[in-house]
N, C-alpha and C positions, 0 to 999 in steps of 0.2 A: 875761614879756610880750614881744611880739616889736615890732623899732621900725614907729613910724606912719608913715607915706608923708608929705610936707609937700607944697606945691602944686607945687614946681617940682620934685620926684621924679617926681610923677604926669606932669606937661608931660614931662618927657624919656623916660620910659618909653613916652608915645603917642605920640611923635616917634619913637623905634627900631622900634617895630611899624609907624609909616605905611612906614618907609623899607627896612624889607626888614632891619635887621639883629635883630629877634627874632622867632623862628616862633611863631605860632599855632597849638599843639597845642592840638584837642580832647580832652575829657574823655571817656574810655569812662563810656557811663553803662551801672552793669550792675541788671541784676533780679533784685530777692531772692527762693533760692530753693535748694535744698540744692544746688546746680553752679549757678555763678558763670556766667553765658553774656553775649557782648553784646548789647545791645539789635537792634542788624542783624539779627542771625542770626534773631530770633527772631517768627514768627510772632503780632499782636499783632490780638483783634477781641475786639469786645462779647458778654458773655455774659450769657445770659437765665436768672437765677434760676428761674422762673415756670416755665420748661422745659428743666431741665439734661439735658446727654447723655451716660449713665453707657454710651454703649458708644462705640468709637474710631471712624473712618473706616475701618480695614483689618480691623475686624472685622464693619463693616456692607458692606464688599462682599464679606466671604468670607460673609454670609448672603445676599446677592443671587446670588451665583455659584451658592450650593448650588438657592435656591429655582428660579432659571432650572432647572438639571437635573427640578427637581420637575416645573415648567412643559413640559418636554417630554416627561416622561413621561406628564404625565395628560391630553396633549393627545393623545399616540399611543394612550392608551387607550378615551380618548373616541371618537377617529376608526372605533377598532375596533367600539366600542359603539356607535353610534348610524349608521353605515356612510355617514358623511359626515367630509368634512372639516373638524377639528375644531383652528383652532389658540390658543395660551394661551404668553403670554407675559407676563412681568414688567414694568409702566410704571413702578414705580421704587418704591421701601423709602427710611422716613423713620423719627426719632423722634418721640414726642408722647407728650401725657397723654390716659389711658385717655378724659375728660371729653370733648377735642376729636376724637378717633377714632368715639368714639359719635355727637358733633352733625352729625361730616360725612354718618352714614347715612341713607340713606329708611327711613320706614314707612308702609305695610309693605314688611317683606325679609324672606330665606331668614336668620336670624342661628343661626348654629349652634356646639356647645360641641364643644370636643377634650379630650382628656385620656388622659392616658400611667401607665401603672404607674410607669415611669422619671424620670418628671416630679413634682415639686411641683407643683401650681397647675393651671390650665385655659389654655388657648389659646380663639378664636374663630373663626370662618369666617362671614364674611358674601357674600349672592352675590345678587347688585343682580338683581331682576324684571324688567328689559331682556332678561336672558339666559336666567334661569329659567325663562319660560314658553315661547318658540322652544324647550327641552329639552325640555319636557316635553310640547309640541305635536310635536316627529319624534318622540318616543317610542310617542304614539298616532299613527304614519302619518298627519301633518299635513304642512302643506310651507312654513308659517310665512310664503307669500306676502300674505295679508290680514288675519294675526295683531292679535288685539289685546292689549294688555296692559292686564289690571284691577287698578283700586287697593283691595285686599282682601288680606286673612290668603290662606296658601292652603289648601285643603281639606284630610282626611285623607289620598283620594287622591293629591293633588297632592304633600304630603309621603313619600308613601312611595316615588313615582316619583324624586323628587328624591334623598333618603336612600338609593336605589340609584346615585346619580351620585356621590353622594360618598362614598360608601364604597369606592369605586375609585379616588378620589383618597385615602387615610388609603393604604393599599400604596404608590401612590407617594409618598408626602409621609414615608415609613419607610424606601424606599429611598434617597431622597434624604439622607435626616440617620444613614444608614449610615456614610457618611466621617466624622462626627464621632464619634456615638456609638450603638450601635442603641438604637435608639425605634421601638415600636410604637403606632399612633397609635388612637383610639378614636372614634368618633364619639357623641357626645352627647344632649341635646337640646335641641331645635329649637323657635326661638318667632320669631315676625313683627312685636313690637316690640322695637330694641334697648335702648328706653329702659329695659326694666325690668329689664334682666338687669346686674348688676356683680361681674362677674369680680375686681377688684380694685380700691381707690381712685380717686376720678375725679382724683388729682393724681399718680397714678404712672405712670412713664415706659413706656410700650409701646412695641414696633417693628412696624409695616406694613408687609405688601408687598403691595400693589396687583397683580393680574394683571390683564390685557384679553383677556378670550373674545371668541374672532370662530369662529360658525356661519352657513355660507349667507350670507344676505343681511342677518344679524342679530350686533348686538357688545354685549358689559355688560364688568361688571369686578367681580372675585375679591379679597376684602380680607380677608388674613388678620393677625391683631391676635397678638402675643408677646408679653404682661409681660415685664419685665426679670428679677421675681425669679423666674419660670420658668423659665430658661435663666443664670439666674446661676451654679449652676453649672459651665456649659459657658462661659463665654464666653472663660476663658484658650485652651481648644480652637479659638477661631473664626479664629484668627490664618492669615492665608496659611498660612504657612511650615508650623503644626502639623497644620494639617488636611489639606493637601496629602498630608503624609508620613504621614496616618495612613489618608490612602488609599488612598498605594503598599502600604504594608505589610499593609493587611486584602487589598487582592489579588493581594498573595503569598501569603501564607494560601493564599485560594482556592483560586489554579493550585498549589499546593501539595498542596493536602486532593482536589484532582481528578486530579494526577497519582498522587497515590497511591492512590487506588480506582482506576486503570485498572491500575496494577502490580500490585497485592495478590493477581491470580491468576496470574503468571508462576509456570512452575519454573522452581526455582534446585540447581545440585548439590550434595549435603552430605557430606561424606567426613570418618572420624573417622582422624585421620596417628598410629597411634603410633610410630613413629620413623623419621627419615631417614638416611641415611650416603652415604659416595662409596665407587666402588671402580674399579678399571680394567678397562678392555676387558678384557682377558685373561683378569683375574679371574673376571668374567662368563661366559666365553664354557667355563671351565673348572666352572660351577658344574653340582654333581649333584643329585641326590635326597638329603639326609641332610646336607649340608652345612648350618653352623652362621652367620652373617651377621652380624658383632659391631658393635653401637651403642654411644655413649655415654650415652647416654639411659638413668638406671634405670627397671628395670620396675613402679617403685611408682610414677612419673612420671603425672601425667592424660595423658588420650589429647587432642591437638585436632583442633579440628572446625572443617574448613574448608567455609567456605559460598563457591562458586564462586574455589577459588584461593586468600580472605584468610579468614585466622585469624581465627574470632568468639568462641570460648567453648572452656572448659577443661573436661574432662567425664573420667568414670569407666567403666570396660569393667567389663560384663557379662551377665545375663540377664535377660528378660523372654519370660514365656509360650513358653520352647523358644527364643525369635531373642536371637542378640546385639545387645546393646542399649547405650545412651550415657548415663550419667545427668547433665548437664549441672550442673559447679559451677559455673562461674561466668564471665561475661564477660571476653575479652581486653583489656588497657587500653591506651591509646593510647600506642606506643611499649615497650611490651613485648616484651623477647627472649624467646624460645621455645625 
């Protein structure tokens, strides 16, 4: 047992601390956790059982970053499509459970299903009746000036004009998730209340990304809905750093596989060497008809076969159909004497 302080230890101990002769070191407080870190360093906030977030911050904006690309593609396609100006951008990507994703929509809506060979699970597409019917009004040569928008399913019609809009978004929304992984996207089907369709648990975590269409004189907004366990398996992929570099290198590929279909018709010179020597001018300049030309090279030696100057392959002399001919043994290896 260690000794107890008595009253006048305690008095002279808070006497030396009032006066400056014993420092008051703080106590690092640390938090338990497999690396020891301090409290300072460490970023500390409330967290929401009810609605935990199984994907990181830097993997929710390398999905923001990839969807924006989606967002201008299938706003350059639309512009093409409907020969107005058509723009779509990203208002911002959150997490949530399936439950609250559905309560924030109207019915009726466009709510539509995706799904991938590549993918487990289903994706959604919702696309707010703000927007939907301005589409579908330029589609039939309307000009959406005194447009109304009805609170109703939409017709057969109406869906098939739509389902023509969005299947031009599934090509971009493929070229877009090219940098991670190729995914070819599907289009589904289509129902006008969300409520009755569950993709997956209404307490499982989903990611949104909200776009905002603006047509003409007309604006909605594009909500598309990601389960988690859809993309679980990609989501070590979604890292800055990974995704990045898996985009440098698929378009090396590319200019790769392009530069080589434009080369693959060039000629190249092919020449089978069977033997080289040195000799002197003179030598030369003395040589006749019937003169003999001595190599080191024996004559059971393959011939090679130089393709524009360098040595590629090791080959046999002989005949074919009357022409001499090369019968190719085998590749030169890197750094091989000859």
């Amino acid at each position: 047992m260690s000794d107890v302080l008595d009253q006048s230890d305690i008095d002279a101990l808070l006497s030396a601390v009032a006066e400056g002769e014993v420092e008051d070191s703080p106590q690092d407080t640390l938090i338990f956790s497999r690396q020891r870190r301090h409290r300072e360093a460490v970023e500390i906030r409330d967290y929401d059982f009810r609605r935990p977030e199984r994907i990181s911050k830097d993997q929710m904006r390398s999905l923001q970053t990839l969807h924006e690309n989606f967002a201008r593609n299938f706003g350059a396609s639309l512009s093409g499509y409907l020969r107005t100006i058509v723009e779509v951008r990203v208002a911002h990507a959150e997490q949530m459970t399936y439950a609250e994703f559905i309560s924030g929509l109207p019915n009726p809506t466009s709510f539509n299903l995706l799904s991938s060979d590549d993918l487990e699970g289903q994706l959604c597409l919702e696309v707010s009746p703000l927007i939907v019917y301005p589409i579908i009004d330029r589609l039939l040569g309307g000009s959406n000036q005194d447009l109304f928008i009805p609170q109703r399913p939409m017709t057969l019609i109406e869906q098939r004009l739509i389902r023509t809009i969005l299947e031009r978004g599934m090509g971009a929304l493929g070229d877009a998730w090219e940098g991670v992984r190729a995914i070819r996207f599907r289009l589904g089907e289509m129902e006008s209340n969300p409520q009755i369709v569950q993709i997956v648990p209404p307490n499982e975590v989903v990611v949104v990304i909200v776009f905002e269409i603006k047509l003409t004189n007309r604006a909605g907004t594009m909500s598309l809905c990601i389960p988690f366990n859809v993309i679980e398996p990609l989501v070590e992929d979604l890292s800055t750093r990974n995704w990045f570099l898996a985009g440098k290198s698929r378009g090396e590929i590319r200019w790769a596989d392009r530069v080589a279909e434009r080369i693959a018709g060039a000629r190249v010179e092919l020449r089978g060497v069977l033997a080289e020597t040195t000799i002197t001018l003179a030598d030369l300049r003395s040589l006749e008809v019937g003169d003999i030309i001595m190599t080191e090279r024996p004559a059971v030696m393959p011939v090679v076969v130089v393709v524009e100057g360098k040595p590629k392959f090791l080959a046999r002399i002989g005949q074919h159909r009357g022409h001499r001919a090369l019968a190719v043994a085998r590749p030169v290896r890197p750094g091989e004497r000859l």
